[in-house]
N, C-alpha and C positions, 0 to 999 in steps of 0.2 A: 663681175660674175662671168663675163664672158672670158677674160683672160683664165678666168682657172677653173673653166666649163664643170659648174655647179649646177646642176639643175634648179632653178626657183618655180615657184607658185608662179608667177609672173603678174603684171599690173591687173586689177579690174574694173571695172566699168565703175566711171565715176557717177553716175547715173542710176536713180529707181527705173525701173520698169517703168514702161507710160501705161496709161489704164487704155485698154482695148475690148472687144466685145470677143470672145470665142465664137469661130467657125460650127456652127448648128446642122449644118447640110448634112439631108440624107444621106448624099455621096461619102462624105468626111466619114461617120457614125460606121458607115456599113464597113468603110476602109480600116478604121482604127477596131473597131469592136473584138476581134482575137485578143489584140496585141492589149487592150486596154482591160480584159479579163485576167490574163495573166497577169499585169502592173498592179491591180486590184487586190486580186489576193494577195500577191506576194507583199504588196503593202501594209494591208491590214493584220496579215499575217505575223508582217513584223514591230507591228505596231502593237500587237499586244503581247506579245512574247517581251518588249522590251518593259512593258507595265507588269506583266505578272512579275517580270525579274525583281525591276526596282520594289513592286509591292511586296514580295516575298522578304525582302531585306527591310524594308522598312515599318511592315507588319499591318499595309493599309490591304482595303480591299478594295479589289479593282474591277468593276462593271465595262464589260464587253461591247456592251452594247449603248452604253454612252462614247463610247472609245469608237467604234465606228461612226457613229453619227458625229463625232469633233474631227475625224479622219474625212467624211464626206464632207460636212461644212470646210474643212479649211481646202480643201483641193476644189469645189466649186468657186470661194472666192479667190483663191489663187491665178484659176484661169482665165482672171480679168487684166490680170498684169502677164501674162505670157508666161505663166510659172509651169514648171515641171509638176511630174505628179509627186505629192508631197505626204510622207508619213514619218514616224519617229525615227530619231536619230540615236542609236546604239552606243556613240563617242559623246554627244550633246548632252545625251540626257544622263549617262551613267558619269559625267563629268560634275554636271546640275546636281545633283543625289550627290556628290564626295566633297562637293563647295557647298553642301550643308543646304541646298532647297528642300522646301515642306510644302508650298502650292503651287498648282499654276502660275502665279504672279509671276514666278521663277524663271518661266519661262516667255512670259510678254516681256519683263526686260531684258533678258538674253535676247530676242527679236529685233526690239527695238536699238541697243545697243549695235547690231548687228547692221542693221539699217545705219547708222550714224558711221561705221568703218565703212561701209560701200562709199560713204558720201567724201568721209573725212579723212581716211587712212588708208584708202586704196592704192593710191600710189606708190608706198611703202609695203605693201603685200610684195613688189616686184622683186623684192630683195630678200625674199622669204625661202630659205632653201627649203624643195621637198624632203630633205631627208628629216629636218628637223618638225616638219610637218609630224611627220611619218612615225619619228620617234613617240611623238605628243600621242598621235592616235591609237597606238599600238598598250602605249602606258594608261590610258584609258580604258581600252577593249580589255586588256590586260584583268584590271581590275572589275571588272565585269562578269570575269570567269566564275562560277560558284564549286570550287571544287569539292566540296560539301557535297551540296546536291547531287553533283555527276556518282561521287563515291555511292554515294543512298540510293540512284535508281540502280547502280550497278549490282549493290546487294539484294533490290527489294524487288525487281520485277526483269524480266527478262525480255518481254514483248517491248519493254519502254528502253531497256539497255538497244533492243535491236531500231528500232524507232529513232535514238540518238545516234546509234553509230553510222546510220544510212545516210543521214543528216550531216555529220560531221567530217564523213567522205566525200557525201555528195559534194561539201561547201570548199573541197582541198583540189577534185578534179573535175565538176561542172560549174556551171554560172551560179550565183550565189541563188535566185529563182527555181532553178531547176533544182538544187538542193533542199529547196522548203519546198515545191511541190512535192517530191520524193518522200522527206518526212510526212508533212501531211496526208500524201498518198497512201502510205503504209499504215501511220495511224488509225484512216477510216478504214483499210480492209482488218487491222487487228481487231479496231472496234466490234464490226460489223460479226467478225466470226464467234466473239462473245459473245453478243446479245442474239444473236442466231441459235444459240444453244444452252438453253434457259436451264437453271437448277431445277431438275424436277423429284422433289422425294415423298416416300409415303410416309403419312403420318399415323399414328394410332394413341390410342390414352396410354401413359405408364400408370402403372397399381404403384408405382414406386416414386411417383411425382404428388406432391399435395394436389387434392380436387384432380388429383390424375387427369393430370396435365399431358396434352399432346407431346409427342417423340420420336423421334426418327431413327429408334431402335431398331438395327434389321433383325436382332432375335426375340422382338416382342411379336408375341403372336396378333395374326390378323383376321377381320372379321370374313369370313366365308363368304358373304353376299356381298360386301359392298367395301371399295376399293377407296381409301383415301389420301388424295393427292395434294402435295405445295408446288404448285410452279410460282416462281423468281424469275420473272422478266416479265416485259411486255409480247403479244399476240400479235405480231404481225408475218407478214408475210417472208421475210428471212425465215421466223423459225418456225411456221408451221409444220415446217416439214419433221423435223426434231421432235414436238410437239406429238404430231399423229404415229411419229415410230413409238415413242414410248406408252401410247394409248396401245398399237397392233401387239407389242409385248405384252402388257397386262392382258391383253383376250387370248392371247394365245398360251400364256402360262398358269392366269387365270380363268378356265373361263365359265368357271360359277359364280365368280363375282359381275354380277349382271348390273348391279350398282356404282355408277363411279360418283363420289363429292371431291371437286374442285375448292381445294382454298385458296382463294383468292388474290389474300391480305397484299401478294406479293407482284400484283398484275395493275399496273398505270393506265394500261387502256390496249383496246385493242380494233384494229384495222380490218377493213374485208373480209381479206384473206382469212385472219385468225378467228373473225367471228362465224365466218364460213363453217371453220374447223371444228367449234364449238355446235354448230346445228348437226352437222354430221355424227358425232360420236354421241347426241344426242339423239338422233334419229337411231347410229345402228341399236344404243341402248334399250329403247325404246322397242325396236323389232326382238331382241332377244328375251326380249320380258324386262327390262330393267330401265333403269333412267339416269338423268344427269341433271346433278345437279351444286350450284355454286354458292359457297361459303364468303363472306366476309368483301362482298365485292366493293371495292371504293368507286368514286362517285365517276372519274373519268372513263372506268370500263362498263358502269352502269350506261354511262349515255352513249356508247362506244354501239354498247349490245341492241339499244333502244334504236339510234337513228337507224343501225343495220336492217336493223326487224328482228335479229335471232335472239333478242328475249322473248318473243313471242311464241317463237318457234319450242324454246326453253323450256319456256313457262316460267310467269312471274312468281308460281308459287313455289317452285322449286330454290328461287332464290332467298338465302338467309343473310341475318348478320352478325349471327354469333353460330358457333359449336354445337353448343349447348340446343337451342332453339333447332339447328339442322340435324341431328342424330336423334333429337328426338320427335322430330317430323319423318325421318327416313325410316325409322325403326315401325313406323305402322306398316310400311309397305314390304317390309323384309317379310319370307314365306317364313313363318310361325313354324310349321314342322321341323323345316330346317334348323331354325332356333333353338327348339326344341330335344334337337339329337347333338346338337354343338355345346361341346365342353370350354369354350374359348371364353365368352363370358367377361370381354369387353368392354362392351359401355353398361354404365350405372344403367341404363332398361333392361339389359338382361337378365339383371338380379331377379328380375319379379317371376320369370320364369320359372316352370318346376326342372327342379335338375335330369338331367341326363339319366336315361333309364339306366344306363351302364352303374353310374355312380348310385343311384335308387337300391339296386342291387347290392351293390356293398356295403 
């Protein structure tokens, strides 16, 4: 090798590990603790990036959070043998997965084999060219690639196109860490800007749906007092603000709708902030003559509202868990006159109404 200066792997330790106690000291903790946040994520990070892959392919589904706890168990007992920090291997496993493994097992005797070359065939590692290394590794990663996939988010989503390509630069001109932070980094601010800006639309009955069914027609006419809303996301403090702009919109476009109903169906729970949000436009409703009140609430923004207090603030009666039971609780409180001179005629209560003196007339 040295005559035709080939680079090789070179010889390795013929030797396990000897078992040792890991360095516990504050001193140690407080030293390592950046540098061990970064190793963390970036490990676990690619720890299941390389599970969802192989599970995509092989149609299994993959628990996260069993994945971490096998990532934290085996790096605890690693560091009894002086081991590095240890997460999945992207060449190991995607090689495991095309030599046909189906379980774990797969990969304790891949370990354990591995173990027996340290002991047994390490000395012949020395004659190992890197390039044929190299080749091996490369023909592995290789097949790893899902060119599928890349084509599909390139079609189907543009925040995930931009989320890949940030990722797959970052991985060509920084440290391979600093390119998963980068992705990751992007992904929670695209996240964040989503759920920061909740679907919010009005609802009304269609005459043209059976049992005139709610609709999100913007030329179906809407009831003069009272304002019906879907919000789609969860209450918290991102999107209150988003939230309270489209409540200041409806008062200022409408603002003889002194009634606002909240449906729900579409709200997981909600934080402080958003149940703050909630007491307030109940409160100004309430000052203007009108109220607020929530439809179809599920059980996690039920206790969301409760530990806060602003069900009480609310009022527990205001809350319903159907349509039907809320529009015909609301419709006592609507002013009758007004009813009475509105041709729009809405919900199945209005029917019992006498018509429109307009219409009387003719």
């Amino acid at each position: 090798i040295d005559n035709t200066h080939i680079a090789v792997v070179g010889a390795l330790p013929d030797t396990l590990p000897p078992l040792s106690s890991p360095d516990f000291s504050l001193d140690t903790i407080k030293k390592l603790a950046p540098t061990v946040l970064a190793v963390t994520l970036f490990a676990l990070t690619e720890a299941v990036s390389i599970g969802r892959s192989l599970g995509a392919r092989s149609g299994q589904r993959i628990d996260g959070n069993q994945e971490f706890i096998g990532q934290g168990l085996s790096n605890i007992a690693g560091s009894f043998f002086s081991g590095y920090v240890s997460t999945g291997s992207f060449n190991r496993s995607g090689l495991n997965y095309q030599a046909g493994a189906k379980t774990p097992i797969a990969a304790i005797f891949a370990g354990g084999l591995l173990m027996l070359i340290v002991v047994l065939v390490a000395p012949l590692a020395a004659y190992l060219p890197n390039a044929a290394m190299a080749g091996i590794l490369f023909m592995v990663a290789w097949g790893l690639i899902d060119f599928h996939e890349i084509r599909h988010i390139l079609r189907a989503s543009k925040q995930e196109t931009a989320v890949m390509a940030v990722t797959f630069f970052g991985a060509l001109f920084l440290e391979l860490e600093l390119a998963i932070f980068a992705g990751v980094l992007l992904s929670l601010v695209l996240y964040l800007m989503r759920v920061s800006r909740p679907r919010i639309v009005t609802r009304v009955p269609d005459p043209r749906l059976p049992n005139r069914a709610f609709s999100s027609d913007p030329d179906l006419p809407q009831c003069p007092q009272l304002r019906l809303l879907r919000i789609d996301g969860s209450l918290f403090f991102g999107s209150v603000s988003h939230i309270q702009e489209a409540f200041a919109e409806i008062e200022e476009k409408h603002p003889d709708q002194k009634h606002l109903a909240i449906i729900c169906q579409g709200i997981n729970f909600a934080d402080v902030a958003g149940a703050d949000a909630l007491v307030q436009e109940a409160r100004k409703r309430k000052a203007r003559g009108g109220d607020l009140f929530l439809i179809n609430v599920k059980q996690g923004l039920w206790d969301s509202l409760e530990e806060s207090g602003a069900l009480d603030e609310i009022g527990p009666n205001n809350v319903f868990q159907s349509k039907t039971a809320a529009i015909h609780a609301i419709f006592q409180k609507l002013d009758k006159d007004i009813c009475e001179r509105c041709d729009k005629r809405i919900f199945q209560e209005c029917q019992s109404l006498p018509l429109p003196k307009a219409a009387t007339n003719a």
